[in-house]
TORTIKOL-40403 format. One line per 2 residues: their letters; for each residue x, y, z of C-alpha. Coordinates in steps of 0.1 Angstrom, whole numbers. Example, Ala and Ser with C-alpha at 12.3 -4.5 7.8 and 13.67 -1.06 7.14 Angstrom:
AS> 123:-45:78 ~ 137:-11:71
***
This chain:
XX> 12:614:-315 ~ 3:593:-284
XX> -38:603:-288 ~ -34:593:-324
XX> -13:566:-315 ~ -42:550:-290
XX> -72:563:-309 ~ -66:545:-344
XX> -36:517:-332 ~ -13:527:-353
XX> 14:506:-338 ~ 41:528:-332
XX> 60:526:-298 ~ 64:558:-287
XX> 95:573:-265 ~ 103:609:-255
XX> 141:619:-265 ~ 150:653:-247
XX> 185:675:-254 ~ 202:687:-221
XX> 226:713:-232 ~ 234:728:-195
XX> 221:758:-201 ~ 216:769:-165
XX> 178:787:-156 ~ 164:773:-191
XX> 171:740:-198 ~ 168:727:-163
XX> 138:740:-158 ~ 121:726:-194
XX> 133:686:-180 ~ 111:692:-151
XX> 80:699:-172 ~ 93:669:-196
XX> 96:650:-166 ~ 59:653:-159
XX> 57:647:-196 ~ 70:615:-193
XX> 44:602:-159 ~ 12:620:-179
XX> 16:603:-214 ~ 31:572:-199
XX> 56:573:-222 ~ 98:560:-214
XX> 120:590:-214 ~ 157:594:-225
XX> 178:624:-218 ~ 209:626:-237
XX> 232:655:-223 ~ 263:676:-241
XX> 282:674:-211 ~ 282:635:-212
XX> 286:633:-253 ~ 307:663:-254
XX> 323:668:-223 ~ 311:706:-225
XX> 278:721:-215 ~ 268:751:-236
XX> 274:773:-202 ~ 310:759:-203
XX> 313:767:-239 ~ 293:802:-235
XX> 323:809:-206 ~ 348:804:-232
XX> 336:821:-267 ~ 310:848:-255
XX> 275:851:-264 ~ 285:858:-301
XX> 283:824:-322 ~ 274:801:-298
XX> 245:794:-312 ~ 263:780:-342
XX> 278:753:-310 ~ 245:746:-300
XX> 222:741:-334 ~ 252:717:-341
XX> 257:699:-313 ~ 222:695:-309
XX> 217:677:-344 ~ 236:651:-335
XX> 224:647:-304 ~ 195:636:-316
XX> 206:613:-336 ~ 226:602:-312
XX> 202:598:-284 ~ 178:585:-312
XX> 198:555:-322 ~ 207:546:-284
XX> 170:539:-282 ~ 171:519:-314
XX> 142:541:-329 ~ 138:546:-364
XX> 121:578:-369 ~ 124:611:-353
XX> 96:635:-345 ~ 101:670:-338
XX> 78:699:-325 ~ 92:730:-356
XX> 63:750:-368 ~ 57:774:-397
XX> 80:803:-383 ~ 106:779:-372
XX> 110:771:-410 ~ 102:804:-428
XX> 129:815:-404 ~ 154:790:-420
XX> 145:796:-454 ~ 153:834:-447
XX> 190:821:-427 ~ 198:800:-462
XX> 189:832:-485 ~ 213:856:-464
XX> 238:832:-457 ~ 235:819:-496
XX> 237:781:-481 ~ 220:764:-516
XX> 227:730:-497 ~ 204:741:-469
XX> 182:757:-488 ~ 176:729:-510
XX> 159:706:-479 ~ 151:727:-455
XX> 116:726:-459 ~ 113:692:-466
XX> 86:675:-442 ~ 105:644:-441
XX> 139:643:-446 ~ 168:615:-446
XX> 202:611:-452 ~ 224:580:-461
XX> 234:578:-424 ~ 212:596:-405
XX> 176:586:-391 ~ 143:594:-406
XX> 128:628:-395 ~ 96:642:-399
XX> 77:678:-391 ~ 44:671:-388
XX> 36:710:-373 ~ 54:723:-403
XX> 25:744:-412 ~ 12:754:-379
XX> 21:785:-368 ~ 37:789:-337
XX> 8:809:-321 ~ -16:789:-330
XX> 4:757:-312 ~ 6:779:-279
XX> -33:787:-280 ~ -38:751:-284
XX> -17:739:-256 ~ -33:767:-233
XX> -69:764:-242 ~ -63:722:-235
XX> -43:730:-204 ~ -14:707:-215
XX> 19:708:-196 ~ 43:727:-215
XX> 77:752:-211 ~ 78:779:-234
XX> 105:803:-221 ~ 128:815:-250
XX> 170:804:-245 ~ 187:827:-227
XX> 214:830:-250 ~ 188:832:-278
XX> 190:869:-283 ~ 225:871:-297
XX> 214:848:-324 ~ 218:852:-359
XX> 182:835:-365 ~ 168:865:-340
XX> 174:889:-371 ~ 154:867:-394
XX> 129:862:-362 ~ 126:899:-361
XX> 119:903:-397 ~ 95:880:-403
XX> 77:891:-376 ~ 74:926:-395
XX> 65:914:-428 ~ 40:892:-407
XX> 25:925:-399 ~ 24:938:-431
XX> 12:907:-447 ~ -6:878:-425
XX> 4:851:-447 ~ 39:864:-453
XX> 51:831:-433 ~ 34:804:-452
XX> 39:824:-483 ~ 75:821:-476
XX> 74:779:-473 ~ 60:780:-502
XX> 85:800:-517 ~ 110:775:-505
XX> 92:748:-520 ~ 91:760:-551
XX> 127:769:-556 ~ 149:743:-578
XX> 185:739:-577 ~ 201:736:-611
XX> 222:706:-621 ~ 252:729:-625
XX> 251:740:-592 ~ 241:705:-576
XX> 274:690:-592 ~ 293:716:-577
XX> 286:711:-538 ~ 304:685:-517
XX> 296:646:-517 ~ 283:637:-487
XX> 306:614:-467 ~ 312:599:-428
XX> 336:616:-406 ~ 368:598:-401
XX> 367:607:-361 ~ 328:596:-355
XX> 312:581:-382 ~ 288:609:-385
XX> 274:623:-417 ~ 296:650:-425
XX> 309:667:-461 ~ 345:668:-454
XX> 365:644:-437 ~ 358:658:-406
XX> 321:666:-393 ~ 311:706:-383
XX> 307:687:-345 ~ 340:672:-341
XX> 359:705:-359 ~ 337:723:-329
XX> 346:702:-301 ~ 385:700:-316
XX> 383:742:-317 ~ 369:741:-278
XX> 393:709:-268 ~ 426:736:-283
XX> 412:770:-272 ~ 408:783:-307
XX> 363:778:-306 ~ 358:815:-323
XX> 384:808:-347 ~ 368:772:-365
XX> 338:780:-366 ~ 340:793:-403
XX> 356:762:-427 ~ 384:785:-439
XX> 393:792:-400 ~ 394:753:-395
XX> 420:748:-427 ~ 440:773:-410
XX> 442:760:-374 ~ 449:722:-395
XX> 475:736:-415 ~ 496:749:-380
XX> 510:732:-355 ~ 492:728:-326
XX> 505:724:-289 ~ 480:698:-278
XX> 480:662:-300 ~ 446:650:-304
XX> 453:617:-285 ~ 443:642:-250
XX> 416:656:-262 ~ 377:650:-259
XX> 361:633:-286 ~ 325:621:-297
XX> 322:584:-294 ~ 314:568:-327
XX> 282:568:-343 ~ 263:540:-354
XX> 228:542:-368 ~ 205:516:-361
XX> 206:485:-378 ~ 172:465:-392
XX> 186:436:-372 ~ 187:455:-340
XX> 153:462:-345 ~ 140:434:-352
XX> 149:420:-323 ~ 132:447:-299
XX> 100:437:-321 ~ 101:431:-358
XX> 63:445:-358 ~ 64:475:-344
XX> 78:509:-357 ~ 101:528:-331
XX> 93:570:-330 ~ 113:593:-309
***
């Protein structure tokens, strides 16, 4: 983005957003190779951690539930963050680095899990919401070996050690499937994006799934009156994490009375998405990208 950026002026002021979730001998480690990022491409850097939006670091919350499901904490909490950290620098588009596996993966997740919502978007190369920012995937059909030749043939600075909670995952299973029908079939991944593409929701089913609305806590995009992040951080703020993860475990915890009111707890500051105002007054010219 930065060499297209200088080689044909496209305009676009460019920032680097990066995700802290305290993950202890991983994440750490990756900020130091963004920090170079940041003096090589000359390019402003923000670094948005859970610990400061959440008050929990994913090694906190790992401490508490186990290595099961805590991925589910993360992949949420990590959404949002972007957003989040996206709108504190005022941009207007989000940039992110998922490749063809990263999205054949998800197509597989939505067919197991039968998420039709998901399913529906997920391999959308741009996608937007009512009250979320723009986001785009312009590697969406690079293959994630082809991007790491790339990057070590042109020497570029990169990290690419794998989570270290990343092997209790549910999307390892579809990881380790794809990679066999991968070799079986070469073009079993683009094949499968493809496949994704093509498939339609029916009107039926459309008028059956929720509305999407704000969350009454934060203000973030959510389909029930509370969003998957604050009915996570409520779950960790009570000591009951394992048991809202699933919508039918939050009802149950809402439904009984809990020792802790929800004045003492931890909660995500409210969002607000960037306003065509705001922006115009950082420079009504020039297009913002994270």
């Amino acid at each position: 983005m930065k060499t297209l950026n200088d080689r044909y002026d496209y305009g676009l002021e460019l920032f680097l957003l990066s995700i802290d979730e305290g993950i202890t001998g991983y994440r750490d480690d990756s900020l130091e190779t963004v920090k170079r990022n940041q003096q090589q491409y000359d390019m402003p850097l923000k670094i948005l951690s859970y610990d400061k939006l959440y008050g929990w670091t994913m090694d906190a919350i790992v401490a508490q539930i186990g290595k099961k499901n805590n991925c589910t904490f993360c992949g949420v909490f990590r959404r949002q963050a972007l957003d989040r950290g996206a709108a504190m620098l005022n941009v207007d588009h989000i940039v992110t680095g998922h490749n063809a596996d990263d999205i054949a993966e998800t197509v597989l997740m939505n067919i197991m899990r039968g998420d039709i919502a998901r399913l529906g978007r997920c391999t959308l190369i741009c996608t937007q919401g009512e009250d979320t920012i723009k986001r785009s995937k312009p590697f969406k059909y690079a293959y994630e070996k082809e991007i790491v030749m790339y990057a070590y043939f042109k020497k570029l600075d990169y990290f690419s050690t794998e989570c270290i909670y990343s092997p209790d995952a549910y999307r390892g299973h579809a990881r380790v499937f794809l990679k066999d029908l991968e070799a079986a079939r070469p073009s079993a991944i683009i094949d499968i994006i493809h496949s994704g593409e093509a498939f339609e929701v029916k009107d039926e089913v459309k008028a059956m799934q929720k509305l999407q609305q704000t969350c009454k806590r934060c203000g973030y995009m959510s389909s029930n009156e509370l969003c998957k992040a604050c009915t996570l951080l409520e779950g960790l703020e009570r000591g009951l994490a394992t048991v809202v993860i699933t919508d039918r475990g939050h009802n149950k915890t809402e439904a009984e009375e809990s020792s802790r009111p929800i004045e003492t707890m931890r909660t995500i500051p409210f969002f607000h998405i960037p306003s065509e105002s705001n922006r115009q007054e950082t420079d009504s010219s020039i297009p913002n990208v994270v």
